[in-house]
C-alpha positions as CSV (number, residue, x, y, z in Angstrom):
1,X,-15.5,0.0,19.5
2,X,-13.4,0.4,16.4
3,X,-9.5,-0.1,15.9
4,X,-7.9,2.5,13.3
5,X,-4.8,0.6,13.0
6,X,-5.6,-3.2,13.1
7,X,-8.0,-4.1,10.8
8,X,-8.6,-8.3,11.4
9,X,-7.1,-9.7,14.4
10,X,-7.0,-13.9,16.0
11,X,-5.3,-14.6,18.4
12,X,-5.0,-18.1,19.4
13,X,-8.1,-19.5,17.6
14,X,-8.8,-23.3,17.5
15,X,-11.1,-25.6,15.7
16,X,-11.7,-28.4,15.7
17,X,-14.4,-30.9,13.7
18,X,-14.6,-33.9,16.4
19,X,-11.0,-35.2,15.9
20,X,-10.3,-33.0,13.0
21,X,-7.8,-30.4,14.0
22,X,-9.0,-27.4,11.4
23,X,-7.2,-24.5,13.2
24,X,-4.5,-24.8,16.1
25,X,-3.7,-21.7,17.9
26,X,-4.2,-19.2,14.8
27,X,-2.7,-16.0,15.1
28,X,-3.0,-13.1,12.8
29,X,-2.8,-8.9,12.6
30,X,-3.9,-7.7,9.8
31,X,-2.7,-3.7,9.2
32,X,-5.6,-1.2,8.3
33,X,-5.6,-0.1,4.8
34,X,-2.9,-2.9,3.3
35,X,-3.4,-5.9,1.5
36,X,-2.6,-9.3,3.7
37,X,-2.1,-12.7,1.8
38,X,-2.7,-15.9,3.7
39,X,-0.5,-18.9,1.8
40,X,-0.8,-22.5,2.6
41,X,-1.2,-25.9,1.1
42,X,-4.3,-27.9,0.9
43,X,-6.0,-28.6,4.1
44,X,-3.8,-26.1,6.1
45,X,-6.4,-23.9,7.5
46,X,-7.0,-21.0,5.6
47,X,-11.1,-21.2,4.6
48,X,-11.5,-22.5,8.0
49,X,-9.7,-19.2,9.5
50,X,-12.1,-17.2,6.4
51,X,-15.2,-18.5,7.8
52,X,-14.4,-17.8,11.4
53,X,-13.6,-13.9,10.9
54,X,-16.5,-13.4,8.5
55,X,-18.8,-14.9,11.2
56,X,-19.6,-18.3,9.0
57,X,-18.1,-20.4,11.5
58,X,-17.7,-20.0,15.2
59,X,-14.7,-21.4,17.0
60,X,-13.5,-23.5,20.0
61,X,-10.9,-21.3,21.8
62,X,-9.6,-17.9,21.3
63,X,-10.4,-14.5,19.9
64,X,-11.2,-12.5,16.7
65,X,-11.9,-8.8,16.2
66,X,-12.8,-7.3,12.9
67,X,-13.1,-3.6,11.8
68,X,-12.7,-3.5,15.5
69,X,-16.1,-5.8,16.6
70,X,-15.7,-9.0,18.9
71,X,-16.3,-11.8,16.0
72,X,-18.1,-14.1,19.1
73,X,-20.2,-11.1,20.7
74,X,-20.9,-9.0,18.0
75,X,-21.4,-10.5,14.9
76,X,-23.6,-7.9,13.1
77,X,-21.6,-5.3,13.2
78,X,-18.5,-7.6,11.4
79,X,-21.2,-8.3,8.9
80,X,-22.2,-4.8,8.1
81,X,-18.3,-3.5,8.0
82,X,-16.9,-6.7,5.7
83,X,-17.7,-8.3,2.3
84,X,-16.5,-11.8,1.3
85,X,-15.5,-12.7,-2.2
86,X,-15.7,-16.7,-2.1
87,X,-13.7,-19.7,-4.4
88,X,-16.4,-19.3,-6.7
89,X,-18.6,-16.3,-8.3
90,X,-21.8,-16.0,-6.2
91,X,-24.1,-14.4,-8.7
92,X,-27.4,-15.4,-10.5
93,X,-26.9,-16.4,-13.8
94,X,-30.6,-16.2,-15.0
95,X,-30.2,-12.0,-14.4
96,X,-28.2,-10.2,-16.3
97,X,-25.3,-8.3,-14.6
98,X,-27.3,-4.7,-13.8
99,X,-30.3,-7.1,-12.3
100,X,-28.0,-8.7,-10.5
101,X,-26.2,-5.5,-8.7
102,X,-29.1,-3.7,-8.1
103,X,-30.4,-6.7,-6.4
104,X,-27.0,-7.2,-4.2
105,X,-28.2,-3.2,-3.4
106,X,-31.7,-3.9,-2.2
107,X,-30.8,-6.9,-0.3
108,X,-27.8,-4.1,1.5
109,X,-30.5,-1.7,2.0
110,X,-30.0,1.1,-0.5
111,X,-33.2,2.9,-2.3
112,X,-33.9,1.5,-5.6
113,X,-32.5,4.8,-7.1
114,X,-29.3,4.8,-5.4
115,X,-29.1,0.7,-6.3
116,X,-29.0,1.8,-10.1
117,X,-26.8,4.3,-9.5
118,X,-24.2,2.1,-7.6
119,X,-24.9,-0.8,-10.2
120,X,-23.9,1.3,-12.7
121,X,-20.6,2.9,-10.9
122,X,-19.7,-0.8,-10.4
123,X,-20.4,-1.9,-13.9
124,X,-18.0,0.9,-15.4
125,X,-15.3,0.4,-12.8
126,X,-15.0,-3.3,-13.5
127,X,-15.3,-3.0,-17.7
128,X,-18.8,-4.6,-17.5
129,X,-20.8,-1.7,-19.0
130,X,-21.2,-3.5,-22.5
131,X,-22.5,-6.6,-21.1
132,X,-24.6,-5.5,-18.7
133,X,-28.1,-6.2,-20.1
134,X,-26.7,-9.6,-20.8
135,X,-27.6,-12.8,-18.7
136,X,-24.4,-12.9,-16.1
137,X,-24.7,-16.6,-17.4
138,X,-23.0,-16.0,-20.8
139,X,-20.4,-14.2,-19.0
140,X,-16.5,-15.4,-19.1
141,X,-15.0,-17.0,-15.6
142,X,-12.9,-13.6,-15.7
143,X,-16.2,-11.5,-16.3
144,X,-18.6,-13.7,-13.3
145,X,-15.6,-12.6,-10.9
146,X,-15.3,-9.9,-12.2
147,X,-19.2,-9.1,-11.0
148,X,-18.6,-11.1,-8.1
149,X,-16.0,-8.9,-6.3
150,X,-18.2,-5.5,-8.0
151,X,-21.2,-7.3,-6.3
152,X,-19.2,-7.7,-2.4
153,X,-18.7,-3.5,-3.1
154,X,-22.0,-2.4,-3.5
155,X,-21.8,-1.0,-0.5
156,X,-18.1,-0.3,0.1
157,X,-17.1,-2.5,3.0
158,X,-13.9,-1.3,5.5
159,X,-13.0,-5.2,5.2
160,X,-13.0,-7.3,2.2
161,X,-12.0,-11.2,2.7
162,X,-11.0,-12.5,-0.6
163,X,-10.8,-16.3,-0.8
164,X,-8.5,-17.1,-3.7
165,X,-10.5,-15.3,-6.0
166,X,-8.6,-16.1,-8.7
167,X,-8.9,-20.0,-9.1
168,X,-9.4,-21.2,-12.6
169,X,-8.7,-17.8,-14.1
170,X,-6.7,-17.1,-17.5
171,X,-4.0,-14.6,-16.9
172,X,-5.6,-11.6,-18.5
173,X,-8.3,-12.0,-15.9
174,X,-6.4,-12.3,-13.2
175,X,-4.2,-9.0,-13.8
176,X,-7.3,-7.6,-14.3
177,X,-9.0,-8.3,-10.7
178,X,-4.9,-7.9,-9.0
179,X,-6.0,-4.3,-10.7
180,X,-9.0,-4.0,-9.3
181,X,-8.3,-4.8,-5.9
182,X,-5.2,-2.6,-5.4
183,X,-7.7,0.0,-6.7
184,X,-9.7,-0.7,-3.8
185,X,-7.0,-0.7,-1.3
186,X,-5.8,3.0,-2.8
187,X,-9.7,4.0,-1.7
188,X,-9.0,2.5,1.9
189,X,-10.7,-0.9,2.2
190,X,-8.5,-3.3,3.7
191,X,-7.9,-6.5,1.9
192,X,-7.1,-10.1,3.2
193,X,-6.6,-12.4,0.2
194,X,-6.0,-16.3,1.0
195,X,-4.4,-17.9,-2.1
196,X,-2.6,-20.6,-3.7
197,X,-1.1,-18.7,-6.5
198,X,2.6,-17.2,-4.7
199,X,2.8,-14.8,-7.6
200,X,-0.6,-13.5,-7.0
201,X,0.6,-12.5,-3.2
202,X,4.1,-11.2,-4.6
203,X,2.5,-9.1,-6.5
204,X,-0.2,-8.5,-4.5
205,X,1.0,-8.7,-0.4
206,X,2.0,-6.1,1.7
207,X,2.5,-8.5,3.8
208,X,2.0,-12.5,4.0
209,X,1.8,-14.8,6.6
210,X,1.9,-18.8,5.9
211,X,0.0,-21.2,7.5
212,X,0.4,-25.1,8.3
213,X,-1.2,-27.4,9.7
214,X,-3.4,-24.8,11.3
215,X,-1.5,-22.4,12.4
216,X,0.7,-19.6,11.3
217,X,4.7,-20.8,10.6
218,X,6.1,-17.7,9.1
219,X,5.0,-14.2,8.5
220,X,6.3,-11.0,7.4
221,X,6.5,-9.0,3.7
222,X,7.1,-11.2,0.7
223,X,10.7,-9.8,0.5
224,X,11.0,-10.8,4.6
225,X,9.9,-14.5,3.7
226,X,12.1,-14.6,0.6
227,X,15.4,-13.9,2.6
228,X,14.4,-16.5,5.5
229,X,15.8,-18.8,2.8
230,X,18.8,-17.9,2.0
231,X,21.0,-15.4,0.2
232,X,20.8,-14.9,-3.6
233,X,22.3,-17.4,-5.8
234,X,24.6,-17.1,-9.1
235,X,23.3,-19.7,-11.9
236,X,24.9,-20.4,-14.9
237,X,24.9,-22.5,-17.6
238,X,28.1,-24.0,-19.8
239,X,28.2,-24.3,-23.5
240,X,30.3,-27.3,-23.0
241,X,29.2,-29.9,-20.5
242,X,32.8,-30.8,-20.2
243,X,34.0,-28.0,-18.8
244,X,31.0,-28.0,-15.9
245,X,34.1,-29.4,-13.5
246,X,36.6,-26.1,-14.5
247,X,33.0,-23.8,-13.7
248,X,32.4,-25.6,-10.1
249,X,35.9,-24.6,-9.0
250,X,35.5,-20.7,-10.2
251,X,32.5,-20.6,-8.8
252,X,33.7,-21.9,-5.6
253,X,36.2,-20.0,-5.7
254,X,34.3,-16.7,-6.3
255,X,31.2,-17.5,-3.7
256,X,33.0,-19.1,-1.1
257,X,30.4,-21.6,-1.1
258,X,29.7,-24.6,-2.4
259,X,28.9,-25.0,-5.8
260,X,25.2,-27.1,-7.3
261,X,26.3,-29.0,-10.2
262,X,23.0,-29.9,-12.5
263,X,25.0,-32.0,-15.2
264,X,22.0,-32.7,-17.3
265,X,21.4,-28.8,-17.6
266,X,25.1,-28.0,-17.5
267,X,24.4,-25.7,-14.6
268,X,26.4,-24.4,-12.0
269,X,25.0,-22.2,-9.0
270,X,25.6,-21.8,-5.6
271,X,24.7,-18.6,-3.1
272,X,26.4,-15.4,-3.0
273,X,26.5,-12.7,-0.5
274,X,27.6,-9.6,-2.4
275,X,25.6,-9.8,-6.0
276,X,27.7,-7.1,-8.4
277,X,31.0,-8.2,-7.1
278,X,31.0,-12.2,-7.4
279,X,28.8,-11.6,-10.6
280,X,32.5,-9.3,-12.1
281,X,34.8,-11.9,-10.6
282,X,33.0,-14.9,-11.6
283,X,32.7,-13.5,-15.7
284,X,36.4,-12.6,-15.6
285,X,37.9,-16.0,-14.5
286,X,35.4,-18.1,-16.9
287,X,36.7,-15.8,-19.4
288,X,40.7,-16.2,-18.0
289,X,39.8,-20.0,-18.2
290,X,38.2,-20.1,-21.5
291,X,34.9,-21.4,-20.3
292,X,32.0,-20.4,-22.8
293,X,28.3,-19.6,-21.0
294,X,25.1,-19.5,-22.6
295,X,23.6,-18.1,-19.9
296,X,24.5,-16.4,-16.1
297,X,22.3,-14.5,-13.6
298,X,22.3,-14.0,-10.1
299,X,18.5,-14.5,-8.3
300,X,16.6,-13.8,-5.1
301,X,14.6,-16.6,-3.8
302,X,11.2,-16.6,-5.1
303,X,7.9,-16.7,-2.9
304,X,7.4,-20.2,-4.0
305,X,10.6,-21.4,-2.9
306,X,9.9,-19.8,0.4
307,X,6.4,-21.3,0.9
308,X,8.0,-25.0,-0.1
309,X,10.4,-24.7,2.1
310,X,8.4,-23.1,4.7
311,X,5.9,-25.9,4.4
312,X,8.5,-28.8,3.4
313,X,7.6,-30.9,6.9
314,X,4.1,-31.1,5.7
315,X,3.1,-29.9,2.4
316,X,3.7,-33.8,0.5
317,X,1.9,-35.7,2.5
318,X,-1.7,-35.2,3.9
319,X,-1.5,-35.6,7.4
320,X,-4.3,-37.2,9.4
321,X,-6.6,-34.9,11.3
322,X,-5.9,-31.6,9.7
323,X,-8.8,-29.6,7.9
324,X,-9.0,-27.1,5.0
């Protein structure tokens, strides 16, 4: 039995490893046809949850449907409607790249014709043509992933789990595969990405849920998460530290709020509700007052002040009987 509109679901999954509390209640709907981050800090669950709905790893308590298949009672069907891109590229590094997609084909069951064919679809798709006689050992981190992920598509899966791919790659690469992947999602495969990059799921996310300690604490789009914090804030910064006093009080004044004095930065910022206007009032009376700025914006939160405050009870200490 398929499901055309959720792609991964858990509800209530647990795990544990003898005392070792890996996954607590873990709850998750994952849209068809979107891209779902899963954030969290060391140790907070989110290979564990990876292994479970790609069949790796069964669990205590709880259930799991993917592609619309029973993870517990029908496991072969999950594994013949999902790939899995791991932490680290999963490729031979004595064959060259073409060796090693055509192989990846064989072992999925395609003739040896329509193997080549695919490798070499995949090989232009991810900018791999030129080295593809070369031994995938030579190849850059950002090329080996690059494989990797065109290896997990050989056969284009409905669900592909992507756990952070992107650890230990340079920038270039990793715009590159965020490329890649939203490519895939345009085609219709869905996407769940677990990462510890917040920019990456920013940029990435239709929607985000983070987890701790085992289970989910906050989900919704990246925008949703970032507004859970707070309201945008004004910053600015003095020429002259002495006048950081005279720019708390028209700030204050402006925001209604109370103002963040960072006297080693000679900053001032505090929250505002209504962007354009306190942004006008602010700039008139620093200019009535005769207080120079080198510098003033007003911000959103950002995805990473979200996930630290999100995960502020737990995320600084390593708390005893919690898994990755």
């Amino acid at each position: 039995m398929t499901d055309d509109t959720t792609a991964v679901l858990a509800d209530g999954i647990r795990k544990r490893y003898g005392r070792t509390t890996a996954l607590d209640g873990f709850d998750l709907a994952v849209p068809a046809g979107t891209v779902y981050g899963v954030l969290g800090p060391n140790g907070a669950g989110k290979t564990t949850a990876v292994r479970i709905l790609t069949t790796l790893l069964r669990f205590d308590a709880g259930r799991a449907r993917v592609a619309g298949y029973d993870v517990a009672s029908d496991p072969d069907r999950v594994r013949a409607a999902i790939s899995l891109t791991g932490q680290y590229a999963a490729v031979d590094e004595v064959l060259s790249g073409r060796q090693n997609l055509v192989l990846f084909g064989r072992l999925r069951r395609l003739s040896a014709r329509r193997a080549r064919r695919r490798a070499e679809e995949l090989l232009d798709r991810f900018g791999l043509t030129e080295a593809a006689d070369r031994s995938a050992g030579t190849y850059s981190g950002g090329m080996r992933r690059r494989l990797d992920l065109a290896a997990s598509l050989v056969v284009p899966p409905r669900v592909l789990f992507l756990d952070e791919p992107t650890t230990g790659l340079d920038p270039r690469s990793r715009n590159g595969l965020w490329t890649a992947v939203r490519e895939l999602v345009a085609d219709g495969t869905t996407v769940l990405l677990t990462t510890q990059y917040l920019q990456e799921a920013d940029h990435l996310a239709d929607r985000v849920c983070v987890i701790d300690t085992g289970r989910v604490v906050a989900e919704g789009t990246p925008e949703h998460l970032k507004a859970r914090i707070g309201a945008d804030r004004l910053e600015l910064v003095v020429a002259d530290a002495t006048d950081l006093p005279a720019a708390a009080t028209v700030v204050e004044r402006a925001t209604g709020a109370a103002a963040t004095v960072d006297a080693e930065l000679r900053r001032v910022d505090a929250p505002v509700a209504d962007r354009i206007a306190v942004l006008t009032a602010v700039l008139r009376a620093l200019d009535d007052a005769g207080i120079a700025v080198e510098d003033v914006l007003v911000r959103r939160p950002t995805l990473d002040e979200a996930f630290l405050r999100l995960t502020g009870a737990h995320a600084d200490a390593q708390r005893v009987g919690v898994a990755s």
